[in-house]
Structure formats: structure tokens, C-alpha cells
N, C-alpha and C positions, 0 to 999 in steps of 0.2 A: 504494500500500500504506500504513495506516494505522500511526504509529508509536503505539507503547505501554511507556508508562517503569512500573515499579514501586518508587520508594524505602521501602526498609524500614530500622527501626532492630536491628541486629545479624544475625547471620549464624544459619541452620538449622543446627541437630547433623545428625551424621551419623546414617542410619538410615533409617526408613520414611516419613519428612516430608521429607528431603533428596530420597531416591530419587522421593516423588511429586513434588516439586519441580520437578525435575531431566527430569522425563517432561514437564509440561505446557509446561516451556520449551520442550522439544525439539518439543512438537506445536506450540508457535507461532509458529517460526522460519519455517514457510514462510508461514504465514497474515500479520503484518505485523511492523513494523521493532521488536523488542522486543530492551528494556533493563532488569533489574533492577541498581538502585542499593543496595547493603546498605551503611551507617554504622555505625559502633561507637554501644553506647546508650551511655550515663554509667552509671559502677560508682556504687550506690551499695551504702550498709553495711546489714547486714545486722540488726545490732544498732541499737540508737536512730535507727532510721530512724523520720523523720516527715515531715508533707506539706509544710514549708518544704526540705528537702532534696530533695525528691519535685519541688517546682516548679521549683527550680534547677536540677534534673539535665532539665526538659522542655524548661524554656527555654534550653538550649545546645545539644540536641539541635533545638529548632528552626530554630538556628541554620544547622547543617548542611543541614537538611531544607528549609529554603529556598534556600537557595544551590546544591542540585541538580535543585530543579525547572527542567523544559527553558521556554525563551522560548515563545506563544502555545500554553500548554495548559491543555487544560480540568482543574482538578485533582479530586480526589476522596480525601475521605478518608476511613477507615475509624475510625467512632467510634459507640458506642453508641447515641446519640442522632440517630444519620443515619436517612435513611427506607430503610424496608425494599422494594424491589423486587425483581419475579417475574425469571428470567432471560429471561425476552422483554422486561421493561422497559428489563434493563440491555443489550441487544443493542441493543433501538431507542436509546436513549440513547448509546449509541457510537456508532452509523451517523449519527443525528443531528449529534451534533456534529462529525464528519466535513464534512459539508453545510454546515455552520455558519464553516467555517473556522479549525477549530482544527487544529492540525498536529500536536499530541499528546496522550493521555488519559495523564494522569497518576494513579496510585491509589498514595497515600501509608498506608501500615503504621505506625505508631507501635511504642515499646517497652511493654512490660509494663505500664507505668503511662499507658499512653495518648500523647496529644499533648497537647503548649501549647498552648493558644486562638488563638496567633499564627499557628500553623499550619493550624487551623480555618476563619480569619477568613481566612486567603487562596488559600480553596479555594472553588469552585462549586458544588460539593455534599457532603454530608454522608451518607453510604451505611452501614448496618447490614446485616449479612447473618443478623441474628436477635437475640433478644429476649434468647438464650443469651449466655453470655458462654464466649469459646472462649481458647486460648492464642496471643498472638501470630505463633508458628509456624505453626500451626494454622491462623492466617486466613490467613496466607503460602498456603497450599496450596489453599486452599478461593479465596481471590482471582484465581491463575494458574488453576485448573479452573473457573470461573464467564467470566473470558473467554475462554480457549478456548470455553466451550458457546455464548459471547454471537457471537464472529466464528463459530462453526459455527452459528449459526442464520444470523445476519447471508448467509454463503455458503451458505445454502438445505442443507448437509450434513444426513445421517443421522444425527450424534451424536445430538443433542438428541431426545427423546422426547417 
């Protein structure tokens, strides 16, 4: 069984993102070995916020977020500038690296202001899931239901259309 880590920076509100949340976990538990990792982001201010504050709060958060990635995984991270794949690509793309000998698929979420480059640069791919820009939460939901669809293609299942 293939494990599957998620570190995300900060926790979903309760409500309709939570409860979908809370659904795609529950459908992946039997499919393989999943972990999501939630971090606290950095508070920043709300008033004279700028991008020197903006990078200090990325780069501590980096900090975390490397320190939870599991030993021999492939990482992935979710950033605008990632390539956009069909969900057969990201299916093949997991089953693959299975093959490959990695022992974990790691898909890192960032906070609201994105990730630090540090954490970019020690990732194996760079994954967009649209051109849109969505809310962190948001992709939280959208990332858990795209592997779910990727192991239900992967196990030849009905979901997938």
C-alpha cells in the first residue's frame, strides 16, 4: 500500500471545506497509508504588512515544512507556476513513482502567501491545479479529491469518468 503524506500550513475552518475534507480522508484510508501534517502558518499583521514581513513569515514556515517531510519521498508542491496535469497524468505519476522506489508522495500546501523557494527547490515537482488562483483551503480539498480520483483510476475503480 502506497503511503501519502499531505503537509499543509494551518488548519480548515469548520464547515463545508472541513466536512469535504474530512470525506476524502475517510475514502483514502483504505486505499493507502495517508497522513495529513497541518502546521501553524506565521501570524502576520494585518496593517503595514509588506513582502519583507511576507518572506520572513515563508521562511520559518519553511522551516517546519521541511522538517516534516517523511525520508525517501517524492515531494510535490503546490505552486502557481507548477505544470498543470490531467488527473490520468497525476495517477500515472503516483503509480510511477511507486515503481521508482519512493516510499512516499508527498504534496506540500503552503499558506496564503504561498511557499519559500527553499521549499520549492527541495521538491521534484512543481504541480498547478489551474491557471485560477483558489484559496488555500480550497486547494486543501481539491488536492485530497484529485488523489482519491488518481488511486481510483490507479485501482481501475468506477469513480473516475
Amino acid at each position: 500500500m502506497q503511503n501519502i503524506t499531505i503537509i499543509a500550513m494551518g488548519k480548515v475552518q469548520k464547515g463545508f471545506l472541513s466536512d469535504g475534507c474530512n470525506e476524502y480522508i475517510k475514502r483514502l484510508k483504505p486505499m493507502c497509508n495517508f497522513k495529513l501534517i497541518e502546521l501553524d502558518d506565521e501570524h502576520l499583521p494585518e496593517k503595514n504588512l509588506n513582502q519583507t514581513l511576507i518572506d520572513k513569515a515563508l521562511e520559518k514556515e519553511s522551516v517546519k515544512i521541511l522538517a516534516n517531510i517523511p525520508k525517501q519521498s517524492f515531494v510535490i508542491t503546490l505552486c502557481i507556476e507548477g505544470k498543470q496535469l490531467s488527473s490520468e497524468q497525476l495517477a500515472e505519476t503516483i503509480a510511477q513513482k511507486g515503481v521508482e522506489g519512493y516510499s512516499n508522495i508527498c504534496l506540500i500546501i503552503g499558506s496564503s502567501h504561498g511557499l519559500h523557494e527553499k521549499v520549492k527547490a527541495a521538491s521534484q515537482m512543481r504541480l498547478s491545479f489551474s491557471k485560477m488562483t483558489f484559496p488555500h483551503q480550497l486547494a486543501r480539498l481539491i488536492a485530497l479529491e484529485q488523489i482519491y480520483r488518481a488511486l481510483s483510476i490507479n485501482a481501475g475503480s468506477k469513480y473516475h469518468k
